[in-house]
Backbone bond lengths (Angstrom), bond angles and torsions (degrees), N, CA, C in turn:
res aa  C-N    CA-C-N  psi(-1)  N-CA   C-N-CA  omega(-1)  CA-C   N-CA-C  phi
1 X - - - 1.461 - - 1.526 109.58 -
2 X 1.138 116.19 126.98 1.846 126.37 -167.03 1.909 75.75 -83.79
3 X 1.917 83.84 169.74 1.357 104.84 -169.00 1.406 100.23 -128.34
4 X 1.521 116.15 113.99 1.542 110.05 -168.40 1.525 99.75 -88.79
5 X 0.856 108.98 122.70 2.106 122.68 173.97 1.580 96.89 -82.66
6 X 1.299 94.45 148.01 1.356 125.87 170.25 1.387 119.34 -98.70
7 X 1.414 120.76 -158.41 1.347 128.94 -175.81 1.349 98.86 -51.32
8 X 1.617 128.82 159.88 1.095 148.36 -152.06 1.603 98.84 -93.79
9 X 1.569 116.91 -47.74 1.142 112.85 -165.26 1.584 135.02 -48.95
10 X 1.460 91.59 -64.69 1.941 121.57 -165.09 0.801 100.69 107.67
11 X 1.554 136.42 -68.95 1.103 121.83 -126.47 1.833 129.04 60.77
12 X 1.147 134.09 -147.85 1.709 122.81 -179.49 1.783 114.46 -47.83
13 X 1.450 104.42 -13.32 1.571 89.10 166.57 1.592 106.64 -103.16
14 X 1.183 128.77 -5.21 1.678 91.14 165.16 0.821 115.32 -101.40
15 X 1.634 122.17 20.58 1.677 120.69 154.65 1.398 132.40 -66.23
16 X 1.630 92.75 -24.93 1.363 126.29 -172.81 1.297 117.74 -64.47
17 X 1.912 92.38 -55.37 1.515 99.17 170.69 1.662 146.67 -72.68
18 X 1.990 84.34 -22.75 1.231 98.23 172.64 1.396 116.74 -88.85
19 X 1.129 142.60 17.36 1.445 157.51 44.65 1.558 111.50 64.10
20 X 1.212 90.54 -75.42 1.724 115.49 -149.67 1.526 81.68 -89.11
21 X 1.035 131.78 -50.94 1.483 143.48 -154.78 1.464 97.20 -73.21
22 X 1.191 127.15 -52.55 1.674 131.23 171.13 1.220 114.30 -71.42
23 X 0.959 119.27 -17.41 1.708 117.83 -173.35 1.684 91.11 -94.43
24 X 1.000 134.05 -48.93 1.677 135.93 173.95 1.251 124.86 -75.52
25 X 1.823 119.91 9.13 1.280 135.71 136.24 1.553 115.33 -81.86
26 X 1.301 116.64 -41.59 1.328 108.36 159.22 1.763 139.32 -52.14
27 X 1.279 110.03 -20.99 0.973 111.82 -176.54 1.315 104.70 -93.48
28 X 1.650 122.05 -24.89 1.932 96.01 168.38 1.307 102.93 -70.63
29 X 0.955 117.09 -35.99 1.467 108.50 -177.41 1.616 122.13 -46.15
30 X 1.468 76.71 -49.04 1.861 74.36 176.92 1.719 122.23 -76.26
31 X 1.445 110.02 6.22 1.402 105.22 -170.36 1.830 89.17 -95.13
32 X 1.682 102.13 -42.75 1.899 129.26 -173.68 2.229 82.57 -42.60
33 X 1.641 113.20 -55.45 1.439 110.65 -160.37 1.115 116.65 -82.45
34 X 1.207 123.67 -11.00 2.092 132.04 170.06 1.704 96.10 -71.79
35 X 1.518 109.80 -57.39 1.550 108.70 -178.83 1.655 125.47 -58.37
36 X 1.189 118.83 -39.63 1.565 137.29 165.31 1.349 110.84 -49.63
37 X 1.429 87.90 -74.74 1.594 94.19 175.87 1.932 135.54 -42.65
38 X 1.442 88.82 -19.63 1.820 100.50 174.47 1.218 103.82 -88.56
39 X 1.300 110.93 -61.46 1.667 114.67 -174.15 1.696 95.62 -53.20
40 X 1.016 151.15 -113.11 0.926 155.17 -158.82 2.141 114.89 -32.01
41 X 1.150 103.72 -11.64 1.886 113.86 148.91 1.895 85.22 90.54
42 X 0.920 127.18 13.58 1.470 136.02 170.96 1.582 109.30 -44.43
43 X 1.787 109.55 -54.42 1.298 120.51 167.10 1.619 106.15 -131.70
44 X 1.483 114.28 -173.90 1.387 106.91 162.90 1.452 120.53 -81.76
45 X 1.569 104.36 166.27 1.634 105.14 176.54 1.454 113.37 -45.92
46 X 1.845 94.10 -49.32 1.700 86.84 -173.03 1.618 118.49 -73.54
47 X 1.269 145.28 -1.41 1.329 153.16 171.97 1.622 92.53 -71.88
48 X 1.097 115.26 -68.19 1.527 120.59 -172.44 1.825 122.81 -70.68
49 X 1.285 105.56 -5.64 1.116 109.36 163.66 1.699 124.39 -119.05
50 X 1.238 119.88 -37.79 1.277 138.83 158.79 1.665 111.33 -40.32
51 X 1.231 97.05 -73.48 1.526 111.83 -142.01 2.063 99.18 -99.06
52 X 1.453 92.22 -47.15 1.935 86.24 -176.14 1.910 90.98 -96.75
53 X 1.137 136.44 -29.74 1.601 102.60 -177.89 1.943 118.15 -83.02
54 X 1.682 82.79 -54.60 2.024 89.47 162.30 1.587 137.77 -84.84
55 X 1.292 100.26 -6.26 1.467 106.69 167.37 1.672 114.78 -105.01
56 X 1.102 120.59 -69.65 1.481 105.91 172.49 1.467 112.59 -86.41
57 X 1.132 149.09 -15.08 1.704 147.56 132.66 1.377 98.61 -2.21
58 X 0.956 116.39 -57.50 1.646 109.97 -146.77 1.521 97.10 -89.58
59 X 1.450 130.40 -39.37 1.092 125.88 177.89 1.564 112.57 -82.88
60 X 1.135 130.15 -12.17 1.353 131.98 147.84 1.682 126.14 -62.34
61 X 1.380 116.62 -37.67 1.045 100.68 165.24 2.015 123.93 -91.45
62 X 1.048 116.44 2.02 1.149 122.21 -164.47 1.470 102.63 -103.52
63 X 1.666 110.79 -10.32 1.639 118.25 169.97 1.740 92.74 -102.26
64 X 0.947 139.80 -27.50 1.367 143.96 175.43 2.046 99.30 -56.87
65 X 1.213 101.53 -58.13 1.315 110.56 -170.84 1.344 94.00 -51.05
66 X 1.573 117.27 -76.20 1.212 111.57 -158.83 1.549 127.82 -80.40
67 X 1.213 125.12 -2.08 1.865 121.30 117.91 1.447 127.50 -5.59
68 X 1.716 93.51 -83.05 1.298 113.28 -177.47 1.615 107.04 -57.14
69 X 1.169 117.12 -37.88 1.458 97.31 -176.76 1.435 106.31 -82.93
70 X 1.133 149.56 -9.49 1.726 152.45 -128.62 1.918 79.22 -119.55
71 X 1.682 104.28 -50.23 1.759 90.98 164.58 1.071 128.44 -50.51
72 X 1.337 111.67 -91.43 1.543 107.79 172.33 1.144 144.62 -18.09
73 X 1.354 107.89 -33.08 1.587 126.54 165.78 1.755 94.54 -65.95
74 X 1.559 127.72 -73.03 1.450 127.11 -162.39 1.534 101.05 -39.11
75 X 1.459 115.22 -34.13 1.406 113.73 -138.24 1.894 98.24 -84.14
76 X 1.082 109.49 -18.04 1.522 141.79 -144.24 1.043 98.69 -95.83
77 X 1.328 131.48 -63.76 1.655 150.00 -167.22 1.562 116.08 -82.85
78 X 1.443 111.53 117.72 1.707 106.52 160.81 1.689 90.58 84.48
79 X 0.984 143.37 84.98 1.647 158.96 153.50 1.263 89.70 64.28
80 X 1.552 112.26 99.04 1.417 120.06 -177.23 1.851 122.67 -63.20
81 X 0.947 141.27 155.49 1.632 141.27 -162.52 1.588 97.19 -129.35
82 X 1.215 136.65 123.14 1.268 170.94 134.04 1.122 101.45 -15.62
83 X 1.712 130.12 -100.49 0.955 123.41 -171.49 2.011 133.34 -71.44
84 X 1.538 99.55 -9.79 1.222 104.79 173.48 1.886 102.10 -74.99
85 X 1.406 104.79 -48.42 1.422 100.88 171.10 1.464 116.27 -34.76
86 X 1.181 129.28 -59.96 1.539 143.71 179.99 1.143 116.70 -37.73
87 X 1.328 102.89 -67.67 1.615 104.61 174.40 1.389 103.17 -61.00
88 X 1.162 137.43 -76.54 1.095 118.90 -176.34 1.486 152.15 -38.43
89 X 1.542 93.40 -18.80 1.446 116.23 161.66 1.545 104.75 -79.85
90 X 1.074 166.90 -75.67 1.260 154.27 32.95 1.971 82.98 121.07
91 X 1.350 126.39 -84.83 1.280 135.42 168.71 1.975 107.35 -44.50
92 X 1.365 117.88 -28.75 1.484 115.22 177.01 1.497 105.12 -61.19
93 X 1.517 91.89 -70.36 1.297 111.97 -159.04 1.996 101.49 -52.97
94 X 1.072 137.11 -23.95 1.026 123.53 161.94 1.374 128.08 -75.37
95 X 1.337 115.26 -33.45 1.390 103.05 172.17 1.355 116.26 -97.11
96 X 1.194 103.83 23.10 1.917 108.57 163.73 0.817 92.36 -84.64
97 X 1.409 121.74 -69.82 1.404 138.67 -167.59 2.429 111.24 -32.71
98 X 1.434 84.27 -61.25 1.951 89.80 172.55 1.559 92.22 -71.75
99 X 0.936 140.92 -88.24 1.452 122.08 176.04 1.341 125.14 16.16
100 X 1.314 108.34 -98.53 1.982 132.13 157.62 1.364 103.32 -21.53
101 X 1.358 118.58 -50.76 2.020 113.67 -167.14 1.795 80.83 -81.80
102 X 1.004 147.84 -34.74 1.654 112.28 -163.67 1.461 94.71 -87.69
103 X 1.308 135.30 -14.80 1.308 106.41 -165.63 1.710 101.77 -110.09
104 X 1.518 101.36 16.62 1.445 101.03 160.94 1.773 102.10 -98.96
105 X 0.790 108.13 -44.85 1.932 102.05 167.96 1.461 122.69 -53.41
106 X 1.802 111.74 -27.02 1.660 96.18 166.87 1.676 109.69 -90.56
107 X 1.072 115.88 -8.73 1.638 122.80 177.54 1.873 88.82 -66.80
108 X 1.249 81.73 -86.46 1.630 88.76 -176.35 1.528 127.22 -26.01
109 X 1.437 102.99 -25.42 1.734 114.57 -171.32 1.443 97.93 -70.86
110 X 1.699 107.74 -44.61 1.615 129.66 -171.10 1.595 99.25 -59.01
111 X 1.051 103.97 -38.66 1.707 86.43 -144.59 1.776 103.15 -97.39
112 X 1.525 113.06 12.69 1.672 120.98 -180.00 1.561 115.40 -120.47
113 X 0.848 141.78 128.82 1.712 140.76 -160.98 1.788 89.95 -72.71
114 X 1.135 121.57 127.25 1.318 144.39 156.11 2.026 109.97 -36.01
115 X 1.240 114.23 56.15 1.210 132.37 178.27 1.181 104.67 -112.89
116 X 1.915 122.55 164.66 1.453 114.02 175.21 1.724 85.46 -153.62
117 X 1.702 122.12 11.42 1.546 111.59 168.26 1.448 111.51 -129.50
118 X 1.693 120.35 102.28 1.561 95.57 148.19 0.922 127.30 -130.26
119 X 1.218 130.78 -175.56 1.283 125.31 -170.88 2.240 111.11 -161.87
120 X 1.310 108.77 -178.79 1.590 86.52 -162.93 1.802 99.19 -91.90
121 X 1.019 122.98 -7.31 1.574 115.15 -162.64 1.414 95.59 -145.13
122 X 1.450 100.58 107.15 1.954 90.12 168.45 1.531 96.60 -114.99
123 X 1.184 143.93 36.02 1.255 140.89 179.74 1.477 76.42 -103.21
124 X 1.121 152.58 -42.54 2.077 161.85 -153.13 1.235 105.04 -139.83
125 X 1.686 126.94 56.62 1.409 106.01 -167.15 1.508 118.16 -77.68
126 X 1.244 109.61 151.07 1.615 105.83 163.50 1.009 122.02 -75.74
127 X 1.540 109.40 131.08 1.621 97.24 -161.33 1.954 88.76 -130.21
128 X 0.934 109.20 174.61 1.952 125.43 -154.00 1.790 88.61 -81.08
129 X 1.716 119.21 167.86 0.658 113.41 161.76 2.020 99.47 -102.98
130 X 1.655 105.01 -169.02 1.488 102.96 -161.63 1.512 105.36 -83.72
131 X 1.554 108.23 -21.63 1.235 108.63 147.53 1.249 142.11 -44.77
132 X 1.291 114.12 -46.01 1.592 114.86 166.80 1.919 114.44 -74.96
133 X 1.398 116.95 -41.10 0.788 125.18 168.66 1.591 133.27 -45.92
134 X 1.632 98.20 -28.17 1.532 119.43 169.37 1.262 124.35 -57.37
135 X 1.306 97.67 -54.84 1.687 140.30 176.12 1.941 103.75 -64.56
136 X 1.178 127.80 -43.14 1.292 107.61 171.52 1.467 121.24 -79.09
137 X 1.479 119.95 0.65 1.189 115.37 162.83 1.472 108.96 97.31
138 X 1.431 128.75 170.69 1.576 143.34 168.65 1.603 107.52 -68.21
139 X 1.250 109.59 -48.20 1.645 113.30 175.81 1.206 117.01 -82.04
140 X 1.331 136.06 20.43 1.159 118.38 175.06 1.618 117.66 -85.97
141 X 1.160 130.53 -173.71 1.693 134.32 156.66 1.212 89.54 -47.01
142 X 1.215 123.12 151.90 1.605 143.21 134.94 1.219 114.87 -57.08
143 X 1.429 129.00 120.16 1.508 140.19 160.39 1.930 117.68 -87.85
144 X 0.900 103.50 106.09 1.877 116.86 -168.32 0.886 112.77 -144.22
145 X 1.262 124.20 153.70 1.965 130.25 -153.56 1.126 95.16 -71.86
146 X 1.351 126.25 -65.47 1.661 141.99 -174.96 1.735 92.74 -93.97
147 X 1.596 111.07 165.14 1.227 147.83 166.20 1.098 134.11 174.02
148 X 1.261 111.28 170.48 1.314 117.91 -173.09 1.638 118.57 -133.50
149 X 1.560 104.52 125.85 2.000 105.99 -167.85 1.700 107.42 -42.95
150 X 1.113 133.64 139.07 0.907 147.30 -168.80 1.445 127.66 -134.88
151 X 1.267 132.54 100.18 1.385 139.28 -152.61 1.451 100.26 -113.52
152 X 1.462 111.49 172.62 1.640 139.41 -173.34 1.466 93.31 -102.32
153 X 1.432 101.84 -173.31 1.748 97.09 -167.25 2.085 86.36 -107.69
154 X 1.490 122.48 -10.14 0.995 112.01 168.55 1.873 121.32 -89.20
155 X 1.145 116.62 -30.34 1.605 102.74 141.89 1.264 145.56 -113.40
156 X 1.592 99.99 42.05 1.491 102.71 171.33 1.396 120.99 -68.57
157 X 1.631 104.14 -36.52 1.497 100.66 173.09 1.287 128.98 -52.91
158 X 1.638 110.19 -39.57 1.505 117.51 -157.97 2.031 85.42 -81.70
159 X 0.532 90.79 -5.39 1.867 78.61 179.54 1.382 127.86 -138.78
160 X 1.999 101.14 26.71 1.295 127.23 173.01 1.722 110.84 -14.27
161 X 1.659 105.67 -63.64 1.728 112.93 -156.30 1.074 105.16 -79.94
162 X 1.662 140.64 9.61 1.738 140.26 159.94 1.439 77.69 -110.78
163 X 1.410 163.22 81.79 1.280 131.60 113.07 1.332 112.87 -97.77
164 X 1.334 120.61 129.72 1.806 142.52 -161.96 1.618 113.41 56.46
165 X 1.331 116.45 23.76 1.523 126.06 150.46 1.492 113.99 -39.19
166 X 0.997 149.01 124.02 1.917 140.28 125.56 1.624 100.99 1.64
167 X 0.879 126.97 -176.97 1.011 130.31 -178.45 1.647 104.77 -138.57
168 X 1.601 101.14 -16.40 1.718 109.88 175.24 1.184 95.17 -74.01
169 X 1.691 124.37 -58.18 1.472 106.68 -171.78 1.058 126.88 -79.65
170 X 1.182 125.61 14.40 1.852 124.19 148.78 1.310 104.82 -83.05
171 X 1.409 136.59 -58.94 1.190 115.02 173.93 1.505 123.28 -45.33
172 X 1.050 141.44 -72.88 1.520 145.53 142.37 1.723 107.08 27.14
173 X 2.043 87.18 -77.09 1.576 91.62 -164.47 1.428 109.68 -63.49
174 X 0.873 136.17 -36.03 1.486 154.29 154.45 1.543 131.35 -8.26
175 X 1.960 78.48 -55.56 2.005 103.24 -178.61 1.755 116.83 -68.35
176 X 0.985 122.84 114.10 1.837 113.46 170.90 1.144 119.42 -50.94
177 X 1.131 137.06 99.24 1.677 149.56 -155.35 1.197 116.86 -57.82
178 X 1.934 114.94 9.95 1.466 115.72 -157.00 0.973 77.81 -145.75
179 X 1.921 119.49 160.20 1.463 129.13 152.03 1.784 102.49 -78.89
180 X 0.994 128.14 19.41 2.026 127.49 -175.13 1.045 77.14 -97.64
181 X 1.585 140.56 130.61 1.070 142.36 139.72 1.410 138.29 -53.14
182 X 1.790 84.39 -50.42 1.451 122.66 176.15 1.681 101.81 -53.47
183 X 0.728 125.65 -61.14 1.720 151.88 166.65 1.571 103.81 -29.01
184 X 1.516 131.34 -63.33 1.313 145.42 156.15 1.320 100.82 -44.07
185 X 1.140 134.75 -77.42 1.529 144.15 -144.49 1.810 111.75 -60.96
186 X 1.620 105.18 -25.96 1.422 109.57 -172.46 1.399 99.85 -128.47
187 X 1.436 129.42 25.07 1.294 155.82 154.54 1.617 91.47 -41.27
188 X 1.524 126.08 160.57 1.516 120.10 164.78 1.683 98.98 -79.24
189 X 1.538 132.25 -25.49 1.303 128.72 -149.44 1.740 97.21 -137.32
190 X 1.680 102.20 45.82 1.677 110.19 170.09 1.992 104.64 -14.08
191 X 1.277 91.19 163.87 1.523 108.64 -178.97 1.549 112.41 -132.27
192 X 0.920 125.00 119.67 1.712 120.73 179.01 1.420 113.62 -55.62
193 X 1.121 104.03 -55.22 1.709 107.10 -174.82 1.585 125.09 -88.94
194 X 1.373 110.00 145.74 1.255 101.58 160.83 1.402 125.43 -46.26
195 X 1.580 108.16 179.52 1.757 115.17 161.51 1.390 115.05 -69.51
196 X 1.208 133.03 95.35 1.602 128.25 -177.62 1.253 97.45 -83.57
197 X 1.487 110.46 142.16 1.334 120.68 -172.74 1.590 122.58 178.11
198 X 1.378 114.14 136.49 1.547 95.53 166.89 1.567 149.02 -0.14
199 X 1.184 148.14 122.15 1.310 110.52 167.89 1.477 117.49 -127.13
200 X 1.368 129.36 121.93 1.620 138.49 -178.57 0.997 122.77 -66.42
201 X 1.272 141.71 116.02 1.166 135.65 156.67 1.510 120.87 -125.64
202 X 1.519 112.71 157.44 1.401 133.73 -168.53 1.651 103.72 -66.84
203 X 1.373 135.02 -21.50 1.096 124.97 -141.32 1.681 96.62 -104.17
204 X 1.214 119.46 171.27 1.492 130.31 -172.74 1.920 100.56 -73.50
205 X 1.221 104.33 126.14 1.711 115.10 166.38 1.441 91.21 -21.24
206 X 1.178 130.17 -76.29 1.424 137.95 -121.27 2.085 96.53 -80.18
207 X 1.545 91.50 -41.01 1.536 68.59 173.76 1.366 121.17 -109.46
208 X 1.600 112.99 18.36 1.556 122.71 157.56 1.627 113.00 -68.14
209 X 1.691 106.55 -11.68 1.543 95.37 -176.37 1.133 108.62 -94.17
210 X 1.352 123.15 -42.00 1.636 135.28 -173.44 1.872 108.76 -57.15
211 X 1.554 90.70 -53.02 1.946 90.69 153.81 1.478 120.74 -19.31
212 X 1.569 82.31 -81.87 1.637 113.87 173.89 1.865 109.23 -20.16
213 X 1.200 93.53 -67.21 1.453 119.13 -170.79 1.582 131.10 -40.81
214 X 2.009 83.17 -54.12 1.440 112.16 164.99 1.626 125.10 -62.40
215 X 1.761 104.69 -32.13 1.469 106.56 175.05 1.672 99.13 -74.70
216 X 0.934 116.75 -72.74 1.841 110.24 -178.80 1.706 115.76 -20.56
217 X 1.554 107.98 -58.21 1.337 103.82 167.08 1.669 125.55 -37.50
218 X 1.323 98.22 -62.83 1.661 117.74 -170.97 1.486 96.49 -56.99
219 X 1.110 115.69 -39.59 1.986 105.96 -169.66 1.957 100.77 -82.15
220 X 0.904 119.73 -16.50 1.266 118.69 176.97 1.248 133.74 90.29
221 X 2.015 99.32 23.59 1.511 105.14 -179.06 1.489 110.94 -73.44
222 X 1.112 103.83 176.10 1.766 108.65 160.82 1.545 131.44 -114.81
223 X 1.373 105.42 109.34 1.258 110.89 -142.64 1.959 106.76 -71.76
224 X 0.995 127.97 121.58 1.592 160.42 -155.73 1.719 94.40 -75.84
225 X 1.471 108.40 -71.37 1.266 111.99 -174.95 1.897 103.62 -148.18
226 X 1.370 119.24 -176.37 1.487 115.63 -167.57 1.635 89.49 177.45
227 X 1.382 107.22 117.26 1.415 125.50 -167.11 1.637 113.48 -143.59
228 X 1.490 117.90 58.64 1.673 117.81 -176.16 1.599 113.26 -41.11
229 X 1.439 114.38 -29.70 1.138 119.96 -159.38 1.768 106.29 -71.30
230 X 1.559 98.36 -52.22 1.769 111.45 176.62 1.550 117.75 -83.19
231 X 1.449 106.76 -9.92 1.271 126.57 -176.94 1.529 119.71 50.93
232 X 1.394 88.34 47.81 1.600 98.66 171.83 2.296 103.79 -124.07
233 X 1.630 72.10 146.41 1.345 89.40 175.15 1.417 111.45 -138.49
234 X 1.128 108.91 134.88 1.905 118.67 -174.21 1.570 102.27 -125.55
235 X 1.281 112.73 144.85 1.442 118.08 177.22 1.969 104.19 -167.09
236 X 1.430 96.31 164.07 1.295 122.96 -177.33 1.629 120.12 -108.42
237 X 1.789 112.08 110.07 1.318 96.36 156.92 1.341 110.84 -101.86
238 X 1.519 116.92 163.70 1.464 142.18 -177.84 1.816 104.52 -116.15
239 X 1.150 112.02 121.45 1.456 107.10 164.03 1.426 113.37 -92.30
240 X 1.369 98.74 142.74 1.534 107.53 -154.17 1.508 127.55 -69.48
241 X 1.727 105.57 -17.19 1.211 124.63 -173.81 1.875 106.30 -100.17
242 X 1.183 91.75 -66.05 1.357 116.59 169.53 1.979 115.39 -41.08
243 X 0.873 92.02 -37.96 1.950 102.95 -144.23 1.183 116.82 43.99
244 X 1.316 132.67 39.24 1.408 137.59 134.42 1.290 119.73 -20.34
245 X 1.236 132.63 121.26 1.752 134.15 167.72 1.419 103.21 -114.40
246 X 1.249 110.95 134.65 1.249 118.53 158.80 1.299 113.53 -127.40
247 X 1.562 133.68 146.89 1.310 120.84 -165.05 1.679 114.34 -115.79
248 X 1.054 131.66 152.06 1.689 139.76 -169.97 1.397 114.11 -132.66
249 X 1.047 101.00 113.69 1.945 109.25 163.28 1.087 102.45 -100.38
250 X 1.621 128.72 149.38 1.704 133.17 139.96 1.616 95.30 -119.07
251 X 1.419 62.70 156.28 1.977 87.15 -175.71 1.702 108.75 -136.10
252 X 0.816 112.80 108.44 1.372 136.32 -176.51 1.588 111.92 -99.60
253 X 1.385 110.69 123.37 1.438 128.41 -152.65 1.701 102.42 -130.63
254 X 1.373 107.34 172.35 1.965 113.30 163.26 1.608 89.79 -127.53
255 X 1.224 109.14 138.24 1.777 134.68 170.77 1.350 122.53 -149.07
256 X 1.093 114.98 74.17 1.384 131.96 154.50 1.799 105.89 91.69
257 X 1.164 95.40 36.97 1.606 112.92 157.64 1.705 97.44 111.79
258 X 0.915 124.79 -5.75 1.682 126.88 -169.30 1.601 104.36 -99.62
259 X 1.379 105.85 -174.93 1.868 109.36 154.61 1.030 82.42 -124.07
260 X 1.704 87.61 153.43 1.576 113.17 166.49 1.800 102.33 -138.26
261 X 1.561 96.65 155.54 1.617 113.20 -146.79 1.303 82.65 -121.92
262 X 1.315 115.14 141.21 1.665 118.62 -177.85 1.487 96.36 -155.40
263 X 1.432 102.72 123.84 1.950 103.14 -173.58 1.495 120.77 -128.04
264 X 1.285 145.83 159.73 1.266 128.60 -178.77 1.166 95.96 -151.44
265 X 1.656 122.18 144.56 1.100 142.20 -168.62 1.350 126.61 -110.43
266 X 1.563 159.38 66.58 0.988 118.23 -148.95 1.881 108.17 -138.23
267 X 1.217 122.24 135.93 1.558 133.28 -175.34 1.865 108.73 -58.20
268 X 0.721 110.40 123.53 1.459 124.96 169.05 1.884 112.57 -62.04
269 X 1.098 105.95 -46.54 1.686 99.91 166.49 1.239 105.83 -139.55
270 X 1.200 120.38 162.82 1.613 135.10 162.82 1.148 105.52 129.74
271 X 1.123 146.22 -173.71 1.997 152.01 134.01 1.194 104.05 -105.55
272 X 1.487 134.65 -6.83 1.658 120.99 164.32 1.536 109.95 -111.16
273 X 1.375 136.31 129.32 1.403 120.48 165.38 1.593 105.45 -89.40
274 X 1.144 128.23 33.75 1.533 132.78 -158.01 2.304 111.70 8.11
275 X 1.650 85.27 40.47 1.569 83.61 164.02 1.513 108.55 102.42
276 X 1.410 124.92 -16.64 1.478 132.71 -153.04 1.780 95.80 -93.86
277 X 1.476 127.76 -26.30 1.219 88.33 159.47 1.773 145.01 -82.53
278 X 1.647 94.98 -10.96 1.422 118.56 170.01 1.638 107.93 -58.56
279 X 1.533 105.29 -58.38 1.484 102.97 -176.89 1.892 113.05 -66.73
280 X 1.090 108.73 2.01 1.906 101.77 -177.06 0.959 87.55 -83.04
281 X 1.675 123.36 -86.41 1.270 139.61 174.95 1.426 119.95 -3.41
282 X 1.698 118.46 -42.87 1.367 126.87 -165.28 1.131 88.33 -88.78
283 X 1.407 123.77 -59.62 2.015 114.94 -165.66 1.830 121.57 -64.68
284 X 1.950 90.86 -21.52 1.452 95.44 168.29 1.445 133.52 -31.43
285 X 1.476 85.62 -65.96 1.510 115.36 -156.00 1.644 116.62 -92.90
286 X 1.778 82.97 -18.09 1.811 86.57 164.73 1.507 107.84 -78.37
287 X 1.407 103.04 -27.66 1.836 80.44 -159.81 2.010 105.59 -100.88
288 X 1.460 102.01 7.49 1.670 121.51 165.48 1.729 102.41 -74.61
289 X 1.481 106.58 -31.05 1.402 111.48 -166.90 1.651 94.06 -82.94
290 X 1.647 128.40 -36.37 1.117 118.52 168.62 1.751 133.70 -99.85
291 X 1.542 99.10 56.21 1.310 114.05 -176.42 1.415 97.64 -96.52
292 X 1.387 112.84 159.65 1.385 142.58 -163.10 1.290 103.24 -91.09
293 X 1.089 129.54 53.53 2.048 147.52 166.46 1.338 104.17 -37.79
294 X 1.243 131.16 157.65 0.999 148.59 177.45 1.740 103.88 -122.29
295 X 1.275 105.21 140.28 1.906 100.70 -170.42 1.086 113.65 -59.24
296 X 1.600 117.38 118.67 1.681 106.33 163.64 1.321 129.65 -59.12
């Protein structure tokens, strides 16, 4: 059954909606000003992530929602209104929309082990030079060959079954034991992460590093240190909203006539990287593996 609209205006309902419609511009805003506000040292990370994106976030958008719907409904009922409908539709669709992204970030939180270091070899880990180490500061995570997950006394509970884990064998259990993805993905006991791992290649150290070099450039880290000789390379990403840093060494080796690529990832604050150093690491080394070599 079509819905015949009436006069264009409303009157007190498209105040309502436009209402709903401003109040659900406010709320990216306010998610755009928790994130700004950290990166730029306004407040701390954890104020701006804790408290204004997951603590009042959620009750901002869930009064946003139900606005938007309390319009649509006015606009709907008793000689329906056109443009109050609009806006008010218009005000939904955004806070579905912020809605949908937080409850893909607590899914996502769920479904990755509360880690913020990996890397491909912890039997030989790569570990930072003191230079980089300088540079992450007194407060950062600790970077150490071995460790162990390490919680606050406010989420120790929620992450009881990693407390004094390795930190290899959470990563490990984590990894899909196959390069089939497809294979992992419809597994009964899916895996978040790729296979992290070494990577071999045919080509000479020397121009596996400059490769190397060129991908760091292209992604837009800032490169820390650059050593062809030891074949180490260290660099910094920044998230753009956030200013999140997390820091990356590769270490590039000779083993039994090949190169081998060995990388480590690790977050500067948090105890969850919600998965992002697993996924660098993985797209790294795939797309180092599909660089444009010249025949050895």
């Amino acid at each position: 059954m079509s819905i015949m609209f009436k006069d264009q205006s409303g009157g007190w309902r498209g105040h309502v909606a436009i209402a709903a419609l401003v109040f659900s511009i406010f709320a990216v805003f306010w998610f755009a000003i928790a994130a700004l506000g950290s990166k730029y040292g306004i407040w701390s990370w954890q104020f701006g992530l804790s408290k204004m994106t997951i603590g009042w976030g959620q009750a901002v958008v869930m009064a946003t929602l139900g606005l938007s719907v309390l319009a649509c409904i006015l606009a709907l009922i008793k000689a329906p209104r056109k443009r109050p409908f609009i806006l008010a539709f218009a005000a939904l669709l955004i806070s579905a929309l912020l809605g949908g992204r937080m409850l893909g970030l607590a899914s996502l939180g769920q479904s990755v082990p509360p880690i913020h270091d990996i890397q491909t070899d912890w039997s030989n880990p790569v570990m930072f030079s003191e230079t980089l180490i300088n540079l992450r500061g007194d407060g950062a995570n600790p970077v150490r060959e071995t460790s162990q997950a390490v919680f606050g006394e406010t989420s120790r509970e929620e992450w009881q079954s990693y407390v004094g884990q390795p930190i290899q064998d959470i990563q490990e259990a984590a990894e899909c034991p196959s390069h089939d993805e497809k294979l992992c993905e419809d597994s009964a006991e899916p895996k978040p992460y790729k296979i992290i791992e070494p990577l071999y290649l045919d080509q000479p150290a020397a121009s596996v590093f400059e490769a190397a070099r060129r991908l760091v450039q292209s992604r837009g880290w800032t490169i820390v240190s650059a050593d062809p000789v030891e074949g180490r390379l260290e660099a910094t990403q920044t998230s753009p909203w956030w200013g999140f840093k997390d820091d990356v060494a590769i270490r590039i080796t000779q083993e039994e006539g090949r190169t081998r690529v060995d990388m480590r990832s690790v977050s500067r604050v948090g105890i969850s990287d919600l998965g992002a150093n697993a996924r660098r690491i993985s797209a790294f080394l795939y797309d180092l593996d599909a660089q444009p070599y010249s025949a050895p």
